[in-house]
C-alpha positions in Angstrom: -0.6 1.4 10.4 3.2 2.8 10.7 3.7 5.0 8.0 6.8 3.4 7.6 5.6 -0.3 7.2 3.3 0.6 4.3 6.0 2.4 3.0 8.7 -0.6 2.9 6.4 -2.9 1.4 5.8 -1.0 -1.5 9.3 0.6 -2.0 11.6 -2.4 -1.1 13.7 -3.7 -4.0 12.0 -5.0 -7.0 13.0 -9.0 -7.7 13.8 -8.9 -11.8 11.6 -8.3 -14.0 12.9 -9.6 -17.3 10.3 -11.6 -18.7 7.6 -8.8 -18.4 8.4 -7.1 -21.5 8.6 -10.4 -23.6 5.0 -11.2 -21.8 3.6 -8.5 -23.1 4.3 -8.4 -26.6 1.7 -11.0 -28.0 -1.1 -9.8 -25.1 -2.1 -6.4 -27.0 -2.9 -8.8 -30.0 -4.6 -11.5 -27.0 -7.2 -8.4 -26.2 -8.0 -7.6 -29.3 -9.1 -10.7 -30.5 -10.9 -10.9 -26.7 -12.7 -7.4 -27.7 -14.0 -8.6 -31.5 -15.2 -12.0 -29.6 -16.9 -10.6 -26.9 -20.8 -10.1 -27.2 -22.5 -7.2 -28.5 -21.0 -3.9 -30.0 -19.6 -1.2 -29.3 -16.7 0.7 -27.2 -14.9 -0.7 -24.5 -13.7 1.3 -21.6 -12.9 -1.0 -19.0 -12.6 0.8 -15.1 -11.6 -0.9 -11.6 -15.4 -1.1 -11.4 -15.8 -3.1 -14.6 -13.5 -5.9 -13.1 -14.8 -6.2 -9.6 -18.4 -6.5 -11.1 -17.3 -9.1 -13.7 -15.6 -10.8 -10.7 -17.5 -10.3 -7.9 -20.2 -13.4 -8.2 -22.0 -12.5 -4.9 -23.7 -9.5 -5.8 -21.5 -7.4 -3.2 -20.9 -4.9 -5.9 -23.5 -2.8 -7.5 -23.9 -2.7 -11.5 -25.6 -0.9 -13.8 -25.9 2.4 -11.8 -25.5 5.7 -13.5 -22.8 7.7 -11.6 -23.4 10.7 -9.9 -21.1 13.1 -7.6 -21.8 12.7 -3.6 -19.6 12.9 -0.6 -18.6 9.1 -1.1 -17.9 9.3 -4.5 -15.6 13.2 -3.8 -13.6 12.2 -1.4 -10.9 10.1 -3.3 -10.7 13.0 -6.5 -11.0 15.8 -3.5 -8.7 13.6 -1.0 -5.7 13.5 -3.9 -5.9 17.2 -4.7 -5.4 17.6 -0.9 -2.3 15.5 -0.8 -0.7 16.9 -4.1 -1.1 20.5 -1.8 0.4 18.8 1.2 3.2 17.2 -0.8 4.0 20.3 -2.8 4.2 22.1 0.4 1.3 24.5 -0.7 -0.9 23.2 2.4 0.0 22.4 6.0 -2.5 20.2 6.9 -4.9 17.5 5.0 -8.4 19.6 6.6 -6.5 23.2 5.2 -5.6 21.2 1.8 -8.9 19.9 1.4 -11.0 23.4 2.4 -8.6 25.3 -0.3 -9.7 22.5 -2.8 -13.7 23.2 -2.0 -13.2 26.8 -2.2 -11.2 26.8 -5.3 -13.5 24.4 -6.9 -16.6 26.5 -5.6 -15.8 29.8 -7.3 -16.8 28.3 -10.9 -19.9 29.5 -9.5 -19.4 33.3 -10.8 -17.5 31.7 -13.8 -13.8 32.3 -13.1 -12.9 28.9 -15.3 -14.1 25.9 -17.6 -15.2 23.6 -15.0 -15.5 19.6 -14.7 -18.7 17.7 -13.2 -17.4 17.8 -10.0 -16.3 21.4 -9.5 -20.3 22.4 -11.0 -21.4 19.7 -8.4 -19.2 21.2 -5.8 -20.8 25.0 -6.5 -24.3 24.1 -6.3 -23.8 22.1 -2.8 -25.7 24.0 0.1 -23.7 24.5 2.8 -24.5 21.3 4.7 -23.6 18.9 2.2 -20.4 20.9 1.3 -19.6 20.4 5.5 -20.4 16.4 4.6 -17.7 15.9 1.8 -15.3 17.7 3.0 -15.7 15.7 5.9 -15.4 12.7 4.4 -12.8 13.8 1.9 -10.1 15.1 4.9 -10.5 11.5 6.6 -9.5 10.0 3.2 -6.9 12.5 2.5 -5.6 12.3 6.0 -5.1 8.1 6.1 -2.9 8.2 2.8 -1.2 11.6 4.1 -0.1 9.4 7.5 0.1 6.1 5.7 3.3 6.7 4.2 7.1 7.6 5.0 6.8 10.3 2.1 10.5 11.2 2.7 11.7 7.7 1.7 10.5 8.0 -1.7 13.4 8.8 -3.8 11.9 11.4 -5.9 8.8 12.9 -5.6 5.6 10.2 -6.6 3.1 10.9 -9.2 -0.2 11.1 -6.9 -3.7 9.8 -8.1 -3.0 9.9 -12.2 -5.7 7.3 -13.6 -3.4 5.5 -16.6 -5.5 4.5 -19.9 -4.4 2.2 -22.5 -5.7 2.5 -25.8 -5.6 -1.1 -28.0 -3.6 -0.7 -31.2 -5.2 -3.2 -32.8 -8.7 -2.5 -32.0 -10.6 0.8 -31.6 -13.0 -0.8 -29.4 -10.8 -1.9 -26.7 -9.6 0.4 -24.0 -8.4 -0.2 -20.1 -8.0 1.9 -17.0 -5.1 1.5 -14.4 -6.1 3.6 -11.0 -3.6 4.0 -8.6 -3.5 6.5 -5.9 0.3 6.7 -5.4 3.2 5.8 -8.1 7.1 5.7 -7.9 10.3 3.7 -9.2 12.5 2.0 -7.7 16.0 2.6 -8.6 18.5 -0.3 -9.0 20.1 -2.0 -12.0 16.8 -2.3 -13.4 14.6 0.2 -12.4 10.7 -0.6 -12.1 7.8 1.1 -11.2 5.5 0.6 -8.2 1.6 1.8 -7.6 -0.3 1.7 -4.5 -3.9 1.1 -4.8 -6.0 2.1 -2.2 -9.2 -0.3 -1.6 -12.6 -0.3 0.3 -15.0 -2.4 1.5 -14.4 -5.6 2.1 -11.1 -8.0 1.6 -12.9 -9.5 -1.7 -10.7 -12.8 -2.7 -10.6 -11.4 -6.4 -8.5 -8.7 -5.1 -5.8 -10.3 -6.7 -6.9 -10.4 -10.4 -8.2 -6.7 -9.9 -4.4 -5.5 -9.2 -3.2 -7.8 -12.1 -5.4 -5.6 -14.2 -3.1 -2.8 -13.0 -0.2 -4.2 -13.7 -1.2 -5.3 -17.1 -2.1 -1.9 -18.4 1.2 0.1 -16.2 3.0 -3.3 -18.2 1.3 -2.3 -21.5 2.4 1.2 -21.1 5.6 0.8 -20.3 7.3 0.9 -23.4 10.9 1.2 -23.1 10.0 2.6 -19.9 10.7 1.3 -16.7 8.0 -1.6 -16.4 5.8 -2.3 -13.3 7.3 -4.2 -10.6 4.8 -4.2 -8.4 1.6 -3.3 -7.3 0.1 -3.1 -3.3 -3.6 -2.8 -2.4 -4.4 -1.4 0.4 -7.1 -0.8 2.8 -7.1 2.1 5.3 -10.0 0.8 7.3 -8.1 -2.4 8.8 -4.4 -1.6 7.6 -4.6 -4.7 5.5 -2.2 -5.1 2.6 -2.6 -7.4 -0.3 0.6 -7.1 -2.4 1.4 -8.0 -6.6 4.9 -9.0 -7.8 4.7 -8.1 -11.2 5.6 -11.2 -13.7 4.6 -13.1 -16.7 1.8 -15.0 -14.5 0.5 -12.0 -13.1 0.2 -10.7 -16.3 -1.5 -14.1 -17.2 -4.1 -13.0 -14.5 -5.0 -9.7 -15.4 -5.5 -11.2 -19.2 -7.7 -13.2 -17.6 -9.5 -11.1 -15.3 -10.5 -8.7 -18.6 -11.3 -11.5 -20.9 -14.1 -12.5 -17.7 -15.1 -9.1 -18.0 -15.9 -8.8 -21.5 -17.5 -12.0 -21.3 -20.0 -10.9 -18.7 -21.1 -8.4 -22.0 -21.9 -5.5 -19.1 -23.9 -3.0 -20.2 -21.7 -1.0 -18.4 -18.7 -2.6 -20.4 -20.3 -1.9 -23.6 -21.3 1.2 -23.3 -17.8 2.9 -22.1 -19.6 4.0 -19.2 -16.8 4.2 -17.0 -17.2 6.0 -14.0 -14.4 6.3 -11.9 -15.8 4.9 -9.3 -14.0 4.3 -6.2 -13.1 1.3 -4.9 
């Protein structure tokens, strides 16, 4: 896909968004209420993963799995560490970006830092398997890199920062909004837009999944800018699926999580969250 068609979808003027912030005052209350009904006990960390499972009802996505690091499951955490580099101008290229990643991540080997999951799972690969996610993490790094016209953005984006929102009225209830890229839009109201990028295939409850987005960017906000709009999109055809953000939108990503706690998950009630890619 031109870099620059991507680009204009997601950074073209926001239509107003006025009644989002009126929208969203009753829905922290809505969840809540959804949270204490729901059955079983226990937290709730809602991911991306949660809602495609809860939505998906042809079995074309996997539940119940524990989570563990592998080429597949690297390549979007390694891929957006690559394209910070490239952005910042610290890297040249997504394959240099990427191999500085690896190597930096690798050295917790001989303890030079605290290290996550991922950078201990990184240290102990052999040097095939290493070869095998960075492979698979430069082709993921290099799609975004080329997708987009990163000059048009008006200020630099905020690349891959997964948002939670923590219920106020219920310590039990908590939701995840993953995007890969974020910006605003200036104008006279200023709004915020996220680009989501997807796999697999073009599921028809791709919709409701990037409602949930907007929902949690909406509950956020504050006297932020609030979300305008969120665009899915799926580097393997070029395909875009695009979210205006408004009060029904928002209506859809309430009810995408209320399906969701009602599937009682024992994913969902666990807060086994897993960052999963999409």
């Amino acid at each position: 896909m031109d870099g620059r068609c991507l680009t204009s979808v997601l950074l073209e003027p926001v239509d107003g968004t006025d009644d989002v912030p009126a929208a969203v005052r009753s829905i922290p209350r809505t969840l809540a209420a959804l949270a204490v009904s729901s059955r079983g006990a226990g937290p709730l960390r809602l991911t991306d993963h949660d809602i495609r499972s809860a939505l998906s009802s042809d079995g074309s996505v996997a539940t119940g799995l524990p989570f563990s690091w592998s080429a597949r499951t690297a390549r979007r955490a390694l891929g957006l560490d690559a394209v910070r580099s490239l952005l910042s101008g610290e890297a040249k290229t997504p394959a240099h970006a990427v191999g500085a990643t690896l190597a930096r991540m690798a050295r917790v080997r001989s303890g030079d830092r605290p290290s996550s999951s991922m950078e201990v799972w990184v240290a102990g690969l052999p040097a095939g398997a290493r070869s095998a996610a960075e492979a698979e993490a430069v082709t993921w790094a290099t799609r975004l890199w080329n997708a987009l016209d990163w000059t048009a953005f008006p200020s630099p984006p905020l690349i891959g920062r997964d948002h939670w929102w923590d219920s106020p009225h219920s310590s039990l209830l908590a939701l995840r909004s993953r995007a890969e890229v974020r910006s605003v839009v200036p104008g006279e109201q200023p709004a915020t837009v996220h680009l989501v990028v997807l796999g697999g295939t073009r599921r028809p409850t791709v919709r409701s999944e990037l409602c949930v987005v907007a929902l949690v960017e909406a509950l956020r906000a504050g006297r932020s800018a609030p979300p305008g709009r969120v665009v899915g999109w799926w580097p393997d055809s070029g395909h875009i699926a695009r979210v205006d953000v408004n009060r029904a939108a928002l209506d859809e990503g309430v009810a995408a999580v209320a399906q969701t706690l009602g599937t009682g998950s024992p994913r969902a009630r666990t807060g086994g969250g897993t960052g999963k890619a999409a």
